[in-house]
DRENNUSE-494743 format. One record per residue (C-alpha): residue in three letters; x negated, y, z negated. Coordinates in pm, whole numbers, plus 50000, padded with zeros to 5 digits. Example, Ala and Ser with C-alpha at 12.3 -4.5 7.8 and 13.67 -1.06 7.14 Angstrom:
// DRENNUSE-494743
PT   residuo       X       Y       Z
PT       ALA   48770   49550   49220
PT       SER   48633   49894   49286
END
This chain:
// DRENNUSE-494743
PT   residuo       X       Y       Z
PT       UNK   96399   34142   51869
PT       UNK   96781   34164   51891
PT       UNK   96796   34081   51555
PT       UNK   96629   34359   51456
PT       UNK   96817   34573   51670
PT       UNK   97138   34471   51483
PT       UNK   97011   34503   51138
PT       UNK   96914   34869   51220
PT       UNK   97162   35035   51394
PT       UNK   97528   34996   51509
PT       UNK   97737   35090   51760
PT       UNK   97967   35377   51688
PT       UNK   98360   35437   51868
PT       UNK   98174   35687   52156
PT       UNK   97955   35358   52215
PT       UNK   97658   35548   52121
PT       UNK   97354   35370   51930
PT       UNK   97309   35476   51599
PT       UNK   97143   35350   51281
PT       UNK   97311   35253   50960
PT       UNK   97207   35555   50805
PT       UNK   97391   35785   51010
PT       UNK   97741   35776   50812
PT       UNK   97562   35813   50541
PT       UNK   97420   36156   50663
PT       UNK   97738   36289   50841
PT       UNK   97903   36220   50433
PT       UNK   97639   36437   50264
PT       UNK   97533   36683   50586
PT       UNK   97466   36959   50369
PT       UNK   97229   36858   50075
PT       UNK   97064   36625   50393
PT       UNK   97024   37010   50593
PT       UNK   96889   37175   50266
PT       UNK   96665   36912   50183
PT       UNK   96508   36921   50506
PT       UNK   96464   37286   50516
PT       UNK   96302   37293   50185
PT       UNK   96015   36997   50320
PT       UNK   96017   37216   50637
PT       UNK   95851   37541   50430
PT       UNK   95535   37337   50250
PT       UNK   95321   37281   50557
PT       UNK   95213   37549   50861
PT       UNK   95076   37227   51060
PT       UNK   95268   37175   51344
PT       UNK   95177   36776   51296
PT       UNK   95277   36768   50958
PT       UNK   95649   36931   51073
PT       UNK   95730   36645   51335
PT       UNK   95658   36366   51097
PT       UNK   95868   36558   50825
PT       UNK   96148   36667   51109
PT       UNK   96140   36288   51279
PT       UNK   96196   36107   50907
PT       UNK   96484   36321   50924
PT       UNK   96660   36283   51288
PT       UNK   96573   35908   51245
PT       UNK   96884   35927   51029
PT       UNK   97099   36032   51333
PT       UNK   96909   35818   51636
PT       UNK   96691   35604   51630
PT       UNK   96381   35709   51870
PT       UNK   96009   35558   51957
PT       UNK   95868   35860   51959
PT       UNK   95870   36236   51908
PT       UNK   95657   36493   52074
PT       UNK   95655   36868   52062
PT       UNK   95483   37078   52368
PT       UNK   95410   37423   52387
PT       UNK   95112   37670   52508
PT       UNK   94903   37557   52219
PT       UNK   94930   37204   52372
PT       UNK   95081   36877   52284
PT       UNK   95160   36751   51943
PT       UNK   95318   36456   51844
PT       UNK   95386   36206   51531
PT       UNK   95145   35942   51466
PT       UNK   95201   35598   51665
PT       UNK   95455   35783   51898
PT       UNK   95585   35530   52132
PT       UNK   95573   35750   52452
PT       UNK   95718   35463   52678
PT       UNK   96064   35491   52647
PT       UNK   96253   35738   52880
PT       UNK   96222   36092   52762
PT       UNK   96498   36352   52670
PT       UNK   96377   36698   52613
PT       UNK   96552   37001   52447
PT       UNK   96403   37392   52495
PT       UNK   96342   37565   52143
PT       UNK   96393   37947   52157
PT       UNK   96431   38180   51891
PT       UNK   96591   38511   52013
PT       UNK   96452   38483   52363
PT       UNK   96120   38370   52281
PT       UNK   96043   38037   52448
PT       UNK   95843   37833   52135
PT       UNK   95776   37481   52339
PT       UNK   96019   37163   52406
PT       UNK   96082   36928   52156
PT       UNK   96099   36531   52362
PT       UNK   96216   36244   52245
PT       UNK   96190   35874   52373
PT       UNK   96449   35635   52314
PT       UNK   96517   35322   52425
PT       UNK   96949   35438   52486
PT       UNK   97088   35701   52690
PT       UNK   97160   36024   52401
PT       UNK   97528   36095   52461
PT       UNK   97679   36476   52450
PT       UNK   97749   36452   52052
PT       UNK   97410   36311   51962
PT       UNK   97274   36575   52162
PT       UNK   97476   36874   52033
PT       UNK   97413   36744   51645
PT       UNK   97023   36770   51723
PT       UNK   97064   37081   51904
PT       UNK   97171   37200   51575
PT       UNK   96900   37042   51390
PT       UNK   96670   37216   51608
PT       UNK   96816   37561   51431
PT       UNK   96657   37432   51125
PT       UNK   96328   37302   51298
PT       UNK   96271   37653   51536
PT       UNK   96181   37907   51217
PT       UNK   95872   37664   50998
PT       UNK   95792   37549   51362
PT       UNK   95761   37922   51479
PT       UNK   95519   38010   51161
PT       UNK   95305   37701   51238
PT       UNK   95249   37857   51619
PT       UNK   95176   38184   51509
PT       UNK   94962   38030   51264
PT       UNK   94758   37818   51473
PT       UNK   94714   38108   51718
PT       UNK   94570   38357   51448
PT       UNK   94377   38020   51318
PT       UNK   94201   37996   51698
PT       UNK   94132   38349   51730
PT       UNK   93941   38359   51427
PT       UNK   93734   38009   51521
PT       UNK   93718   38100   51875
PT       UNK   93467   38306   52106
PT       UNK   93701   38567   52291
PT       UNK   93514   38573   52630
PT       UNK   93415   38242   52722
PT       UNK   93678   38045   52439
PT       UNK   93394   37832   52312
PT       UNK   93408   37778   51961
PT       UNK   93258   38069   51753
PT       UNK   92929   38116   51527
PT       UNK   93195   38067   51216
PT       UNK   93375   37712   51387
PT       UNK   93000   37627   51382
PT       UNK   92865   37701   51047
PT       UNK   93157   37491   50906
PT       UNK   93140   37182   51130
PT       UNK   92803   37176   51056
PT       UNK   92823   37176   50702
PT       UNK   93113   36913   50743
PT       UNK   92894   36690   51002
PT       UNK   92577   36696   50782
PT       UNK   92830   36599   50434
PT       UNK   92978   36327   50658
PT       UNK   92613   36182   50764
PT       UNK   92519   36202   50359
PT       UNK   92855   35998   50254
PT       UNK   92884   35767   50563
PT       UNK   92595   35755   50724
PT       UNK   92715   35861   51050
PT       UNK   92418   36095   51229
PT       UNK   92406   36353   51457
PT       UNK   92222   36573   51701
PT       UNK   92176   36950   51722
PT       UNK   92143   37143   52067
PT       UNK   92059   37532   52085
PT       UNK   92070   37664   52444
PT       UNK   92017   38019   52561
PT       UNK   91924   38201   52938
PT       UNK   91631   38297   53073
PT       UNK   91632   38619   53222
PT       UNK   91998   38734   53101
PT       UNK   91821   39066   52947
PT       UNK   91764   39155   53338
PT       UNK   92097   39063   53463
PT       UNK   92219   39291   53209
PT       UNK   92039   39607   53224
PT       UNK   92027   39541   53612
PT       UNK   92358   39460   53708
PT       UNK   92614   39612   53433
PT       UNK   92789   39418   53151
PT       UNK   93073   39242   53428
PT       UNK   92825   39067   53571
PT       UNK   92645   38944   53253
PT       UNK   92992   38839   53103
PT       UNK   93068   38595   53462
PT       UNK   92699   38444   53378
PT       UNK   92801   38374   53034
PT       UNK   93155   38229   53135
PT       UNK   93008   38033   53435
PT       UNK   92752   37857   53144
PT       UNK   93047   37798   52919
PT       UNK   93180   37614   53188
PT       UNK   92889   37402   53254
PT       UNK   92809   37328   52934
PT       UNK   93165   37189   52878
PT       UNK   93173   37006   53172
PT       UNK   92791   36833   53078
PT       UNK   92919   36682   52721
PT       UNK   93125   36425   52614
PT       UNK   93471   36452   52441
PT       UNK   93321   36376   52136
PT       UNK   93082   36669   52132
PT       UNK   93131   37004   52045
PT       UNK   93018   37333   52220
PT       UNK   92961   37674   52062
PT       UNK   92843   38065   52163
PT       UNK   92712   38255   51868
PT       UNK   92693   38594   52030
PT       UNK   92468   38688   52373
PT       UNK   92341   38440   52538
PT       UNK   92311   38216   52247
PT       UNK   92486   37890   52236
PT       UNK   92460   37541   52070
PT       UNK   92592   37198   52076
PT       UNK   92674   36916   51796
PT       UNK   92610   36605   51954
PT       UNK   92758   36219   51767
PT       UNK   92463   36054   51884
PT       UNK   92158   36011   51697
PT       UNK   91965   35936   51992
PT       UNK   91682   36169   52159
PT       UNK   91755   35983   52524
PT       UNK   92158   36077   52467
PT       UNK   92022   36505   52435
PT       UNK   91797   36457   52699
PT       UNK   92051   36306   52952
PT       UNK   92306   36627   52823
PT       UNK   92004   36859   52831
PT       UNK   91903   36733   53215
PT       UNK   92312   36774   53312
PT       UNK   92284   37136   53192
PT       UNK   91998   37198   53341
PT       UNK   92131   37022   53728
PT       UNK   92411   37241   53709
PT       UNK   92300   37545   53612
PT       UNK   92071   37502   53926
PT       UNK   92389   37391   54159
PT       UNK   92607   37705   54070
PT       UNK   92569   37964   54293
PT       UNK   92625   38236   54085
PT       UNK   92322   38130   53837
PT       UNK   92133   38111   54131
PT       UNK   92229   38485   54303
PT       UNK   92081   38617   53954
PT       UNK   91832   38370   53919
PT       UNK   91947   38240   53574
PT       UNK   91807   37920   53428
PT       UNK   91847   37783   53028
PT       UNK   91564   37711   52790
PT       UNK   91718   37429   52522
PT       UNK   91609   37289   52201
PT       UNK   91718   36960   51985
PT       UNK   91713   36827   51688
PT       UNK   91806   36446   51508
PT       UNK   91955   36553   51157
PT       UNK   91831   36335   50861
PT       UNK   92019   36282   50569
PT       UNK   91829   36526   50345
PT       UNK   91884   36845   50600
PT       UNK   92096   37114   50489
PT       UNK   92238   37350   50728
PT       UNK   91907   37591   50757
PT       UNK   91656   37307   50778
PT       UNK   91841   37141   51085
PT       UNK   91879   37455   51249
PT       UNK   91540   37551   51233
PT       UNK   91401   37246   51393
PT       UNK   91616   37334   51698
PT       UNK   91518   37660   51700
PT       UNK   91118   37529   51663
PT       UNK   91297   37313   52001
PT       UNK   91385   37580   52143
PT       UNK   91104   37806   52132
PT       UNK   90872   37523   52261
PT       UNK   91096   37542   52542
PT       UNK   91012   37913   52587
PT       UNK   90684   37923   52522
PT       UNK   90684   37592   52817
PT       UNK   90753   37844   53111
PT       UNK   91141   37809   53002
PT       UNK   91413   37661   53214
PT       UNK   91332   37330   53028
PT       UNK   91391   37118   52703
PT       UNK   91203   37040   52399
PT       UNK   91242   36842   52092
PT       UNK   91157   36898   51780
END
């Protein structure tokens, strides 16, 4: 391994770790900063600006990995070595806080290598700023303001993308359509308020009854629905029975006397988007028509 180290980097007059490249950046700095920038404007994925930004920095230091957190969450490039020790630098724009850039290298970052990516971050903040604002507008328009499910949008195009992925690669899938029993009543009888903690307080049950693999939307009302990557009936009826225990154990369903009435569905490769959905819905309406506060396949 010290080999390796020694063909890739050297060791500079401050004593600082750098790779081979380096000199050749600090001689053509400027074409190096405007060549950057220009990568920096094709992309509004905050992904795609790390791995352009760390190809870049990797001129200056050399680092394991690169991550970049913020109140969208945590991005980072792809194989990021996260095991080094981290150094991490606050990007603002005119007082606005955007997220902290961290990266993990295997030597201490002296006070130069630090101040030369502080400046690189000046070229970084702006594309990295339009990517966050971005991705917000992007989740508002995919996401379910009340409960912050996905939406009835989100779902109409993962469905379409799930049922093209099972035709192409065989990989099948389940649908789920949930809605509560006697939310009309809570409604009309207790005020709007109380109806939107009943649909919030099933939001949180349903996400807490899946698996990270599944995905949970609310169309509107009390109308909701799951994508499930299993093909099995036994794998919807164990999520279906986890729904149904905790909707029972939460107090709240219980002081209005909510319960859920759930359908499913295995998609076959010849479904389109309406023929899958109506077999849950056929699910779900056997569930009804049951004494509700139950599940049925179709």
């Amino acid at each position: 391994m010290e080999n390796v180290h020694i063909l890739t980097q050297r060791i500079s007059a401050r004593g600082e770790f750098l790779p081979f490249s380096a000199e050749h950046y600090r001689n053509n700095k400027p074409a190096a900063i405007h060549s950057l920038l220009e990568k920096l404007q094709t992309t509004l994925s905050i992904e795609e600006l790390l791995t352009i930004y760390a190809e870049h920095a990797k001129q200056l230091i050399n680092f394991s990995g690169l991550q970049f957190q913020s109140s969208l969450g945590v991005a980072q490039i792809a194989d990021s070595d996260n095991s080094k020790p981290p150094y991490s630098f606050n990007l603002d724009i005119n007082n606005e806080h955007l997220g902290q850039l961290i990266y993990f290298c295997q030597y201490p970052l002296s006070g130069s290598i630090k101040q030369k990516l502080v400046d690189l971050h000046s070229v970084l903040a702006y594309p990295l700023r339009n990517a966050l604002m971005y991705s917000r507008v992007l989740k508002l328009a995919t996401k379910d303001t009340l409960t912050g499910l996905n939406n009835r949008s989100q779902f109409d195009a993962m469905l379409a993308q799930k049922l093209e992925r099972f035709r192409r690669h065989h990989r099948p899938f389940s649908l789920m359509l949930l809605d509560l029993d006697n939310f009309k009543q809570v409604n009309d009888s207790y005020g709007h308020k109380i109806g939107d903690d009943v649909l919030q307080e099933f939001a949180n049950v349903l996400c807490r009854s899946i698996r990270g693999t599944d995905s949970v939307f609310r169309f509107g009302g009390d109308e909701f629905a799951v994508l499930i990557d299993d093909p099995e009936f036994t794998t919807n009826k164990v999520i279906a029975q986890r729904v149904m225990q905790l909707v029972a154990q939460s107090s709240l369903m219980k002081q209005y006397e909510v319960t859920t009435s759930i359908g499913f569905t295995l998609a076959n490769s010849k479904d389109c988007e309406n023929e899958i959905f109506a077999r849950a819905d056929k699910g779900l309406y056997k569930a009804k028509a049951s004494g509700r506060n139950c599940a049925k396949a179709y």
